[in-house]
C-alpha positions in Angstrom: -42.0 43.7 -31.2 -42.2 47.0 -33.7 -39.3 48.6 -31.0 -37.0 45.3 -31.4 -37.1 45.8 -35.4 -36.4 49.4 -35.2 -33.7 48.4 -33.0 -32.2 46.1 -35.6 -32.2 48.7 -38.3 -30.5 51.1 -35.9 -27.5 49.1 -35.2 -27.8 48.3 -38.7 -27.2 51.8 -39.2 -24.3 52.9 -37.0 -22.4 49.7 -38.8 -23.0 52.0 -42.0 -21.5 54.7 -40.7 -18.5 53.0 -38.9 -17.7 51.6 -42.4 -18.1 55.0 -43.7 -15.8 56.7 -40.8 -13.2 54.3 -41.1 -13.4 54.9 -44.7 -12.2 58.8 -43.9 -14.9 60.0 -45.9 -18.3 62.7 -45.1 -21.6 61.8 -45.9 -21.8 64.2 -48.5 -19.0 62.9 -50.1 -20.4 59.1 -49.7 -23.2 60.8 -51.1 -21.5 61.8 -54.4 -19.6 58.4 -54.7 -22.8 56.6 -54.3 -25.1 58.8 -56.1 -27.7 58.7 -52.9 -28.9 62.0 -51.7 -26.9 63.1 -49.0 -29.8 63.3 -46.8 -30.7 59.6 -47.6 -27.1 58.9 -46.2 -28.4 60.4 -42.5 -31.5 58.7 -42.7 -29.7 55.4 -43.3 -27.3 55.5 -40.8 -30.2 56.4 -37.8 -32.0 54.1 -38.5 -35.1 56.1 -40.5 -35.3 54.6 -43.8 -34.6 50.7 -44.9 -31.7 50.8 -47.3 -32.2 48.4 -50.2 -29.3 45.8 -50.8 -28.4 48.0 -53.7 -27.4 50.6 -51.7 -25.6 48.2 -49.5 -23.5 48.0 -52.3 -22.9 50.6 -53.3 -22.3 52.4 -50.0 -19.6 49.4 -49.8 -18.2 50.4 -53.0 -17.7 54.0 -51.8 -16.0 53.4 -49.0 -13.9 50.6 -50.6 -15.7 47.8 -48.0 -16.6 45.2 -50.4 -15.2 42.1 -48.3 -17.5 43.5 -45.6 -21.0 43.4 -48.3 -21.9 39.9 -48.4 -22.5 40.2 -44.6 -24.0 43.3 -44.6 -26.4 42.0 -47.0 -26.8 38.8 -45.3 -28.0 40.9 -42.1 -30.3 43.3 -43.7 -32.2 40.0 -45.5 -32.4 38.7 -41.6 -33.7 42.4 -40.6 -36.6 42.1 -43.3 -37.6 38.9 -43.0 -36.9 39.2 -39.1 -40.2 39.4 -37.4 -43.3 37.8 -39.3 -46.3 38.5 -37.0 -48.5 35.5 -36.1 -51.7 37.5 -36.4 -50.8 38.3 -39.8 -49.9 34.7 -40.7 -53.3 33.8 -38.9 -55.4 35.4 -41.0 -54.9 32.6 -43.7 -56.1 30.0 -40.6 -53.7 27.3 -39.2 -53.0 24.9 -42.2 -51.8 28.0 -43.9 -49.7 29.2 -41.1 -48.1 25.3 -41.4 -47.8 25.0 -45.0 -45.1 27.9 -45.0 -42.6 26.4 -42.6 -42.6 23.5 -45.1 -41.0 25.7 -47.8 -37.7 25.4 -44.9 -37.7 22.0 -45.1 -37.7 21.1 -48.6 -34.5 23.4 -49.5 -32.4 21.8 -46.1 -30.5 18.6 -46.4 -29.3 18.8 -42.6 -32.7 19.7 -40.1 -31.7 20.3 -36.9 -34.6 20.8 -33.9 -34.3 21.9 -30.4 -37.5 21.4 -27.8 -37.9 22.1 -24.0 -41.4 21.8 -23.7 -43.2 19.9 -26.7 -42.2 17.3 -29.0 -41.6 18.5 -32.4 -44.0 18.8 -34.4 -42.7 16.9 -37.2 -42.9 13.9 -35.1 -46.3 14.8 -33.4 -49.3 12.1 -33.8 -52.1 13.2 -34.8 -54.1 13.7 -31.9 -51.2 15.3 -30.0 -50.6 17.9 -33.0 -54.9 18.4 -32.1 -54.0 19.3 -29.0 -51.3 21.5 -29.4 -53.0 23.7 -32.0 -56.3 23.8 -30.3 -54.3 25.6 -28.2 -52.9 27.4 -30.7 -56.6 28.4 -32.2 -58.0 29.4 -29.2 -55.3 31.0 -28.3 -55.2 33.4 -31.3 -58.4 33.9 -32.9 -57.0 32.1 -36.3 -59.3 31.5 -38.6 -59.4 27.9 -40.3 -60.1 24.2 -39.0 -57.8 22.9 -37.2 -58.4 19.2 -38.3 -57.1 21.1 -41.4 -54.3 22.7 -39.8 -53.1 18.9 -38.4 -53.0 17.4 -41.5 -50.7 19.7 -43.1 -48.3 18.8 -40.4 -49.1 15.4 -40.8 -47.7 15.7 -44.2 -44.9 17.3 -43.8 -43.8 13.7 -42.1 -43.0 12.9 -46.0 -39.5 14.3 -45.5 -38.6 11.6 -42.9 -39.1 9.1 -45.3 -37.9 10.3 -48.1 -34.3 10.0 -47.7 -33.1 13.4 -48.7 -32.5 14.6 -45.9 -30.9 14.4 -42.2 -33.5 15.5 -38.8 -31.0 16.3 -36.0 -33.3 16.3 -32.9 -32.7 17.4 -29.1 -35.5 17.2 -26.0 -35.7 18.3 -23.3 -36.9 15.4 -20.8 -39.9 17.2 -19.3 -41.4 17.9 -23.1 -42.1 14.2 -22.7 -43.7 14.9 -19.3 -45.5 18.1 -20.7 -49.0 16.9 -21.5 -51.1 18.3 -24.1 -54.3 15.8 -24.5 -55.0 13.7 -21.9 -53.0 10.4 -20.6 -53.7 7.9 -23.9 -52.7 10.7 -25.7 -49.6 11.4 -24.4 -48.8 7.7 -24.1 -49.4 6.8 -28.0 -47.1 10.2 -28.9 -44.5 9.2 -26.2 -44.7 5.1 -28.2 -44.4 7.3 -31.4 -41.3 8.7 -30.5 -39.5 5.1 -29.6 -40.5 3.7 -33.5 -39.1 6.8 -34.5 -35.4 6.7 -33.0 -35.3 3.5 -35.6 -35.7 5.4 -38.7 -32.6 6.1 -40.5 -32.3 9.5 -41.4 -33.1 10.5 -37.5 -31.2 10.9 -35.0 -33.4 11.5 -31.6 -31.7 12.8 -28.5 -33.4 13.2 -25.2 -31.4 15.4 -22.4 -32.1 13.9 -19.0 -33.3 15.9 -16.1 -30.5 15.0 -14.0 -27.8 16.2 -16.5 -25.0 19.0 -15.5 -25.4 21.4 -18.1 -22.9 23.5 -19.9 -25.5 25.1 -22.0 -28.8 26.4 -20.2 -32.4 25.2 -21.9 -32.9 27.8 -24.3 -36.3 28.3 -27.0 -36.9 25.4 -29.5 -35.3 26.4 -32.5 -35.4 25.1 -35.9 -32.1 25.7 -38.1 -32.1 24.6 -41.4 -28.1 23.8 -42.9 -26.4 27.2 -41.8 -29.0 29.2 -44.0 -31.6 29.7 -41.8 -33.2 29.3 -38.3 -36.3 30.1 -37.1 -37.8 30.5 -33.6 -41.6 30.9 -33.0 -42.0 33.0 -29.6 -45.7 34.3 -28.4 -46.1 37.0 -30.7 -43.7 36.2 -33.4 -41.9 34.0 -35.6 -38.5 35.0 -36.3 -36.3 34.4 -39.0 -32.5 34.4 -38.6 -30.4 34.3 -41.6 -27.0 36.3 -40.3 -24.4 33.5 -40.7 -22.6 34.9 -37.4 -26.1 34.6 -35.7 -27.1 31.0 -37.1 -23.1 30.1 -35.8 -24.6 30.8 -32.5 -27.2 28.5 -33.1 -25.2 25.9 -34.2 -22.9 25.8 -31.1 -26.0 26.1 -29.1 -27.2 22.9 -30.5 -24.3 20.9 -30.3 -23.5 21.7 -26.9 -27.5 20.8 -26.0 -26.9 17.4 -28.4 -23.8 16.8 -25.9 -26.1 16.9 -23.3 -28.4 14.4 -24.6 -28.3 10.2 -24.6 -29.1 8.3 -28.2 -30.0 4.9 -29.0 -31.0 2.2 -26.3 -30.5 5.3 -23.3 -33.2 7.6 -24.9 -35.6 4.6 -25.6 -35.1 3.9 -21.8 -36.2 7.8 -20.7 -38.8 7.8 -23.2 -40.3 4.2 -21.4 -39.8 5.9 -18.0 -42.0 9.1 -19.4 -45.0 6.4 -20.1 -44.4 4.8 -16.9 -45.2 7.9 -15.4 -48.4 8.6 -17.2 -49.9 5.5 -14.8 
């Protein structure tokens, strides 16, 4: 994880110095326009030291590439913020570690959410979020309860009733087949997700398994407006912020959201999931 981070602030880097070659000027002359240290200037374009957005600026000014700033500061923001390491978030238990993804959704109006293998969690009962983050605590080590843990996500089921806001969400078919708890359990989620395709400011899609796909399944992602998205892997939750990246995102998810059925034809799959369960 350290190596993909370093990698970031490398190709961070070399962008510095294209802007700086294109420019026609040396680093010791970038040096005296920007008032770094001319060894700063090297260390900052291999990669060595983390520039601040100050000198994002000014390094812009100097080589007269201000309509290029905003999205170099955009991208270093993503760099920092990048990589936020679960261990770390674990050691304040799990009903921390869910408290600060509520932060995203309060500042969204539009919430969009892709999952291949679990329901959302916004949308999780309560003893289907228990059985997902027992699996989570046993999994890490956190520290906490994780009763605790399920009622702060629990909560955050505020925001699809308060009317603020718009949830955009995509399935993959075979996260309602996915079991986590045993077979009531999966059948009162899999009923939880039918009253929920009735509320008004959610729209539920659910891609069937015999779809031909222009987009492959990819990791759930959540993206919040175009400002942020964030994607929770084994060892990491990461933070995109680069509007070019989060475009990505975006195109992903309407291509997956082309992909899904709505309405009456999503009820149907998700009845066909509990018909399975026996």
């Amino acid at each position: 994880m350290s190596d993909q981070v370093q990698r970031a602030k490398e190709v961070f880097g070399a962008r510095l110095r294209e802007i700086r070659k294109d420019a026609g000027i040396s680093g010791r002359q970038l040096a005296v326009e920007s008032g770094m240290h001319f060894t700063k200037v090297s260390r900052l374009e291999n990669g060595r030291q983390n520039p601040s957005e100050d000198d994002v600026r000014s390094w812009c000014a100097a080589c007269g590439a201000d309509d290029q700033c905003a999205n170099l500061v955009a991208t270093l923001r993503g760099i920092e913020g990048m990589w936020v390491e679960w261990q770390r978030h674990l050691k304040g238990g799990l009903g921390y570690l869910q408290k600060t993804f509520d932060r995203f959704h309060e500042e969204a109006s539009t919430v969009r959410s892709y999952e291949s293998i679990v329901v959302p969690g916004i949308l999780q009962t309560s003893d289907y979020a228990s059985a997902v983050l027992e699996i989570a605590h046993d999994f890490y080590g956190g520290k906490g309860d994780v009763e605790g843990a399920v009622d702060v996500r629990l909560a955050r089921q505020r925001f699809l009733h308060q009317g603020r806001q718009s949830f955009l969400f995509v399935v993959e078919y075979w996260a309602l087949q996915t079991r986590f708890g045993d077979v009531e359990v999966m059948r009162g989620q899999l009923e939880r997700l039918l009253a929920v395709t009735t509320f008004p400011s959610v729209s539920l899609g659910v891609i069937p398994p015999d779809v031909v796909r222009s987009m492959w399944p990819g990791e759930g992602v959540w993206i919040f407006d175009a400002k942020a998205a964030v994607i929770e892997t084994t060892t990491a939750e990461l933070t995109v912020t680069q509007p070019s990246e989060i475009s990505l995102f975006l195109r992903s998810f309407d291509r997956l959201q082309g992909h899904a059925v709505f309405g009456a034809e999503a009820r149907m799959l998700i009845r066909r999931a509990i018909e399975e369960l026996g």
